[in-house]
C-alpha positions in Angstrom: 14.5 -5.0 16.5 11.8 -4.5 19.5 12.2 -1.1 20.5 11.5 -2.5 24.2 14.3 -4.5 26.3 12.1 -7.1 26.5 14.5 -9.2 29.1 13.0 -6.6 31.6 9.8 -8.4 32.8 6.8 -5.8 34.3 5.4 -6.8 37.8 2.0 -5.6 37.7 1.1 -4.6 41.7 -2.8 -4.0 42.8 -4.1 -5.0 46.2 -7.6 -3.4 45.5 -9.9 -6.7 45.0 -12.4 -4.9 42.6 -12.7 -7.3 39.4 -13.6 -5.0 37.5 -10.0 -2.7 37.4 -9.8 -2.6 33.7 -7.1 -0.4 34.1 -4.9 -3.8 34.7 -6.0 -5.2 31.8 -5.3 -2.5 30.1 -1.6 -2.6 31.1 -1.6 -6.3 30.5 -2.3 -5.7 27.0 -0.1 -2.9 26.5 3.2 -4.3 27.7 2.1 -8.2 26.5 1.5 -6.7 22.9 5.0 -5.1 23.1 6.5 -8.7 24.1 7.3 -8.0 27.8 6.6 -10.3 29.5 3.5 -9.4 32.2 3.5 -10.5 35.9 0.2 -9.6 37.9 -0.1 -9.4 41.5 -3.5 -8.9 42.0 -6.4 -11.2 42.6 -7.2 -12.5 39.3 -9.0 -15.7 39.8 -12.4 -14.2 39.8 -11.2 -11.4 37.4 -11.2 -11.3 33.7 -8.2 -10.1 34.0 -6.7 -13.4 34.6 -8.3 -14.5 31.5 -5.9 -12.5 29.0 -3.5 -14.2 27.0 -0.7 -11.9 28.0 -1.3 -12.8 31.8 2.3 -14.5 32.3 2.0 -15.4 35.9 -0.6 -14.3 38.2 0.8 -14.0 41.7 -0.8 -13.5 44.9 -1.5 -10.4 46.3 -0.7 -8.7 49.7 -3.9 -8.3 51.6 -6.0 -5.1 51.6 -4.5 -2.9 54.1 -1.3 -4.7 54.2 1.4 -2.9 55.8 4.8 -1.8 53.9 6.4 -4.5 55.5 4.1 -7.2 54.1 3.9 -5.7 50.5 7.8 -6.2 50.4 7.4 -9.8 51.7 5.2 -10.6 48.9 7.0 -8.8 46.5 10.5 -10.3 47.4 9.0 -13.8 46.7 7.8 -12.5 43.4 11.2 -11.4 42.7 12.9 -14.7 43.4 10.1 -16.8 40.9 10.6 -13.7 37.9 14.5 -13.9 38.8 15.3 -11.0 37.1 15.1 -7.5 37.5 11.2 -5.9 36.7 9.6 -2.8 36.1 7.3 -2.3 39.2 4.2 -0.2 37.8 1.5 0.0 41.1 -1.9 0.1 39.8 -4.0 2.0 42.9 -2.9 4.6 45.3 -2.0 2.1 48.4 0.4 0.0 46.2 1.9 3.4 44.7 2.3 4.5 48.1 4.4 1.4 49.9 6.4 1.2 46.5 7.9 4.8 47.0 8.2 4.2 50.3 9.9 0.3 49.4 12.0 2.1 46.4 15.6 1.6 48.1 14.6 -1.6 49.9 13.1 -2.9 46.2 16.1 -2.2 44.4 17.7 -3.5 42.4 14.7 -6.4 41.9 12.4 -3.4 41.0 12.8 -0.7 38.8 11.1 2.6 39.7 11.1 6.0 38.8 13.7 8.9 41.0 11.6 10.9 43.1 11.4 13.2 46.0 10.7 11.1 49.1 7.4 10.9 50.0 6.1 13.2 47.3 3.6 10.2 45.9 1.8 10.4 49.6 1.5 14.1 49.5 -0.1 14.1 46.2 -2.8 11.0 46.6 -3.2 13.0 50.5 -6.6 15.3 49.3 -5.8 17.3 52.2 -1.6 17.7 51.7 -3.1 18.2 47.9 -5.1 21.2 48.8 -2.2 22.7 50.6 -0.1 22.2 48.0 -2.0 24.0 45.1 -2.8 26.7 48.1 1.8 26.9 47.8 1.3 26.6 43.9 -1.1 28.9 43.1 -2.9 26.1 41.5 -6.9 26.5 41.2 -8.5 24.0 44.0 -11.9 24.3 45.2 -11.5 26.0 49.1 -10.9 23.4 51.4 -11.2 23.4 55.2 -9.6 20.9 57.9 -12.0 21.3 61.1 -10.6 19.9 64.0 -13.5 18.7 66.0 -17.1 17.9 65.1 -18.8 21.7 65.9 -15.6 23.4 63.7 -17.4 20.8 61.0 -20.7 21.8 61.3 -18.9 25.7 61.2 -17.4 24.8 58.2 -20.0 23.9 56.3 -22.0 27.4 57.1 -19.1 28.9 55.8 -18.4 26.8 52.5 -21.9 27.4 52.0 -24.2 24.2 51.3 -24.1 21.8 49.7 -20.5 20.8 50.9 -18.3 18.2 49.6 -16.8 16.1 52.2 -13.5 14.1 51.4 -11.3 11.4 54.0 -8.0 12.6 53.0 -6.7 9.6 52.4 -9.4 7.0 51.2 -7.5 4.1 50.8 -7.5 3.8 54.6 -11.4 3.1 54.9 -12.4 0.2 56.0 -14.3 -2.5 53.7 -18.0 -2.9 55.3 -17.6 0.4 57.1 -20.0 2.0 54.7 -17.8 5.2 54.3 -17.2 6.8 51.1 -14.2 8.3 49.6 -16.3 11.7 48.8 -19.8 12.5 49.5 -22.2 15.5 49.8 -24.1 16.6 52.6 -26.7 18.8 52.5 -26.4 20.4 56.0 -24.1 21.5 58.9 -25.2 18.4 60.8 -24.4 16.0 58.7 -21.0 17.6 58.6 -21.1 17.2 62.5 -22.0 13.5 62.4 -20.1 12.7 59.5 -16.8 13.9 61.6 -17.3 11.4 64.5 -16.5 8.9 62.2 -12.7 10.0 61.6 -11.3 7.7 64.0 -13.2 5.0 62.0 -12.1 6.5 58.8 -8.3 6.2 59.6 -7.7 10.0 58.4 -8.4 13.4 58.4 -12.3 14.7 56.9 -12.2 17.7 55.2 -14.6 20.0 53.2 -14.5 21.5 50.0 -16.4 23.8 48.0 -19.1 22.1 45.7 -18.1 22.8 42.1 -21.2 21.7 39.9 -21.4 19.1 37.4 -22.1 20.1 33.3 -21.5 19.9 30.3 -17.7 19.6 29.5 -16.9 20.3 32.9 -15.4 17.5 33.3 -11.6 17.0 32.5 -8.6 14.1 32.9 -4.8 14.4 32.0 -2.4 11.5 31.9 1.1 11.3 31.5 4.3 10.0 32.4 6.8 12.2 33.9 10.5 11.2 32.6 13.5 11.1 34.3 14.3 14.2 33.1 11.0 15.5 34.5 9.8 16.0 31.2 5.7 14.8 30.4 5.7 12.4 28.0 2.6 10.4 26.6 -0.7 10.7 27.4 -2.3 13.8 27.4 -5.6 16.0 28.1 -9.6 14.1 28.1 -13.0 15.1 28.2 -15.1 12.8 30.5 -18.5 13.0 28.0 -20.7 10.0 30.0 -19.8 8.7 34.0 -21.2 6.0 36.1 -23.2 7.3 37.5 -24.3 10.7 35.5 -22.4 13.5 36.2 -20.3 12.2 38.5 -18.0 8.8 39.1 -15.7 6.5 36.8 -15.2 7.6 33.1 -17.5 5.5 31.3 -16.8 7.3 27.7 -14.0 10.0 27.3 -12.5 11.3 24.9 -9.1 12.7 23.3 -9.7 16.6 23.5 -7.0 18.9 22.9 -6.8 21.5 25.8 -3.7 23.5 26.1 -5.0 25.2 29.6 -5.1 21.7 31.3 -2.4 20.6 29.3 -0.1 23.9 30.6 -1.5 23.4 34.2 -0.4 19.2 34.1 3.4 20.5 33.1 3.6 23.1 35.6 2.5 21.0 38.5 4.2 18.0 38.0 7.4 20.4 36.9 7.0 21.8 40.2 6.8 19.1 42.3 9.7 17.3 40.9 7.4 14.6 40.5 8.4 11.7 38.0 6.6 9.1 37.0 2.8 7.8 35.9 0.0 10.5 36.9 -3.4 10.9 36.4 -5.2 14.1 37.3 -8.9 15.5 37.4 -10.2 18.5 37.0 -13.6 20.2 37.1 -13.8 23.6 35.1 -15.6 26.3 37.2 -18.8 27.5 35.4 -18.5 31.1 36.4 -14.4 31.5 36.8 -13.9 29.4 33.7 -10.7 28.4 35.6 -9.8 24.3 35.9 -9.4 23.3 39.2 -7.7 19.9 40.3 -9.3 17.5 42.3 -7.2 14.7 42.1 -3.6 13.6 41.6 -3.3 9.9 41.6 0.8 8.4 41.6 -0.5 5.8 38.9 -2.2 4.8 35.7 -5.9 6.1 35.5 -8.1 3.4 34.1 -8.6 4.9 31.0 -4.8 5.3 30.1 -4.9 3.5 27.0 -7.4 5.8 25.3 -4.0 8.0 24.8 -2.1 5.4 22.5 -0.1 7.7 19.8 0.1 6.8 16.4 3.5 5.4 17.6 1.6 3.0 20.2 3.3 4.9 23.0 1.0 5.4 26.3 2.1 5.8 29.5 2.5 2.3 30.5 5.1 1.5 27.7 6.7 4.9 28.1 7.8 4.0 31.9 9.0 0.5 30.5 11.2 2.5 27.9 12.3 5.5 30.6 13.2 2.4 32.7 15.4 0.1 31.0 17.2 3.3 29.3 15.4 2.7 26.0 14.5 5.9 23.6 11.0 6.5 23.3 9.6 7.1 19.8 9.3 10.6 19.0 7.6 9.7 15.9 4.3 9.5 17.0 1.3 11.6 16.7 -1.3 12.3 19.2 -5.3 11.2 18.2 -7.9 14.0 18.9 -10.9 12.8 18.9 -10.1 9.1 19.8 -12.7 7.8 22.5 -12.3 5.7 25.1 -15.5 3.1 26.6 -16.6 0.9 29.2 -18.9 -1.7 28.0 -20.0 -2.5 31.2 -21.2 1.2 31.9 -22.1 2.0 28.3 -22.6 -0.7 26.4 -24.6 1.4 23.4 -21.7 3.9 23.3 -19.3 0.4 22.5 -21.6 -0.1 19.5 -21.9 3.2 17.5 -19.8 4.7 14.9 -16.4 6.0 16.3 -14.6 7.9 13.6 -11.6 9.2 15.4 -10.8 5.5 16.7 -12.1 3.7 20.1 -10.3 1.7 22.4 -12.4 -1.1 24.3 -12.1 -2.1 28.1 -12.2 -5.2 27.9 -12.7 -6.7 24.4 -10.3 -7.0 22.1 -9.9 -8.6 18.6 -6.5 -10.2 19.5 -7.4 -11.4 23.6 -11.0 -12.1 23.2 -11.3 -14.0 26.7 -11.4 -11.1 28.5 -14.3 -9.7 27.2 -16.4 -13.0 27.6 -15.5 -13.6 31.2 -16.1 -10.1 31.9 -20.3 -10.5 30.6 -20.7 -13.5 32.4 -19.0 -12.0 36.2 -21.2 -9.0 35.3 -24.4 -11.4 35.4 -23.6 -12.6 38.4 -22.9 -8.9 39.6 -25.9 -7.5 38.2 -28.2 -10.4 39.5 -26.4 -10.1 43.0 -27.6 -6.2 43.4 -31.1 -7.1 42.3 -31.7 -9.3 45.0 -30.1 -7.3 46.9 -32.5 -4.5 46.3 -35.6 -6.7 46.4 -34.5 -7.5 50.1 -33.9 -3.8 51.5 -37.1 -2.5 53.0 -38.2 1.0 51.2 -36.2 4.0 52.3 -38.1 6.9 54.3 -39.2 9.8 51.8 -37.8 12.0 55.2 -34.4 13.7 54.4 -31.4 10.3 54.1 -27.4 9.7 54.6 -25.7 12.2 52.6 -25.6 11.0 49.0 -22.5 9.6 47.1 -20.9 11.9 44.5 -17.7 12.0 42.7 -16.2 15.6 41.4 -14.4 14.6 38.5 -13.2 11.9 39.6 -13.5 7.7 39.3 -15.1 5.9 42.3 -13.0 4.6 45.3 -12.4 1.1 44.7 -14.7 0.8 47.8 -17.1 2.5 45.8 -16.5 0.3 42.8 -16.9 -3.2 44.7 -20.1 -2.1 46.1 -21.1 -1.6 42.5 -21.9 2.5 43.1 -22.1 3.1 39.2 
């Protein structure tokens, strides 16, 4: 008998309109393989995503930036076609943020995990975040929330340059706007000009410390938090290659045991109350030694599958299980040394020898279509920002807009549909 209930169908929720989220896929595949069967709301038709054999209905998405109100619209009507009650797993932070908010209104069409009202906001907030590891006594590089565009400029003296500036909640930027998620400036006046934009922005700016890049700096957890509050699955990852270098998406990681950021992922999530997927980032301090979080994001991280136990539990399939009041297996047994890869971004690294096991983005033995639609979008892609390139006049060699960075953590999906790898 399945361990899974598989009468419990999984409605897969994304309104992010990057084609290349192969975090979806990835859950695709994980529940499909398990014999749930997989609903996706997302844009899929220009997706290889859409091309996976355990796609069971591809459903329209709410449009980026939709309100609450138009999320539950869409996902009502996707109720009445699956006509049965679903496991709701959001797959970026604006659909994990209206489904806590939608929990009682969902219910009972959706299932979704008990916890403290809006707790999934505060967390995905990156200035409510650095308040809260202020209140936990969790390591966070110092953050400071000017209030006007001289307090920025102010700011950035005393943070000492180069400063990291962050919109506290990035999933509010506006496509085209040219705004980033994170970036670095170089000097107080950028910090100035760069705070003018808030209005534009939608949120708060704040700055932050700049923790330098190196080697095995870089650091991931995932897990899913029971209903019990107990972290089950996933577990602590070494980022060893990004797009681009030393900062941005995991392009290779790999299973690294690390009780320090495994002990600081418990505690924080134990503290909150939170339940549920996670994913967090850290960057290890190269003179304190000490991990500080960067990121807490209320969903799946693209790279969830490289923790599959030698049970096949990951985080996906443990919410499914927590869910619809099944056991999960405590027979499994974690894979150090497993990697994780990105064709796409490291297509060498997809090729060499993997002796503690690999898990692929997008190809698989068993759902090969995938894989082949994804080389022929990424043609198209890779053509597009060549020409693209070939029409931009030279930049100045004087002093530029502030340049793009990640600290540990994957692009904005703004980031990733302007192809910033």
């Amino acid at each position: 008998m399945s361990l899974f209930d598989t009468r419990v169908p999984a409605v897969l929720l994304r309104t992010d309109r990057n084609p290349f989220h192969h975090g979806t896929l990835g859950a695709v595949r994980s529940l499909g393989r398990a014999g749930v069967e997989v609903h996706v709301v997302a844009e899929c038709a220009d997706s290889p995503v859409g091309a996976s054999r355990y796609v069971s209905a591809p459903h329209s998405p709410p449009p980026p930036g939709a309100s609450a109100d138009e999320v539950a619209a869409v996902l009502r009507r996707v109720a009445a076609r699956v006509g049965r009650p679903a496991v709701l797993i959001p797959m970026d932070d604006a659909c994990a943020l209206a489904a806590a908010r939608l929990r009682a209104e969902l219910a009972p069409a959706y299932l979704l995990p008990d916890m403290p009202d809006a707790l999934a906001e505060q967390v995905a907030d990156k200035a409510e975040l650095a308040s809260l590891c202020r209140a936990l006594e969790v390591p966070h590089p110092e953050t400071l929330v000017p209030d006007g565009p001289g307090e920025a400029a102010r700011a950035a003296w005393r943070l000492g340059l180069p400063v990291v500036a962050k919109w506290s909640r990035p999933w509010r930027l506006p496509a085209g706007s040219g705004l980033r998620s994170t970036v670095v400036l170089r000097s107080a006046q950028e910090a100035r000009e760069l705070y003018l934009r808030a209005e534009e922005a939608g949120s708060r700016l704040l700055l932050q410390a700049f923790l330098p890049p190196g080697p095995d700096r870089d650091w991931f957890f995932h897990g899913y938090a029971d209903r019990a509050g107990a972290v089950r699955a996933g577990g602590p990852g070494r980022k060893t290659r990004s797009r681009p270098r030393g900062a941005g998406l995991t392009a290779v990681g790999r299973w690294t045991p690390n009780p320090r950021v495994r002990t600081l992922a418990e505690r924080i999530t134990a503290e909150l109350g939170y339940r549920g997927i996670f994913d967090l980032d850290f960057r290890r301090c190269g003179t304190t030694g000490d991990y500080h979080l960067l990121d807490f994001n209320p969903r799946p991280g693209a790279q969830f599958r490289l923790f599959t136990d030698t049970a096949g539990l990951d985080v996906v399939r443990a919410l499914h299980l927590d869910l619809t009041g099944r056991p999960l297996p405590a027979d499994g047994a974690a894979r150090p040394g497993r990697t994780f890869v990105v064709e796409n971004y490291a297509p060498f690294s997809a090729l060499g020898p993997a002796p503690g096991g690999r898990e692929l983005a997008w190809h698989a033995r068993d759902d090969r279509a995938p894989g082949r639609a994804l080389w022929r979008l990424w043609s198209r892609h890779a053509a597009g920002r060549l020409r693209d390139r070939a029409r931009r006049s030279p930049a100045p060699a004087a002093a530029g807009p502030a340049r793009v960075v990640r600290q540990a953590t994957a692009p904005t999906q703004d980031d990733e549909r302007a192809g910033i790898h």
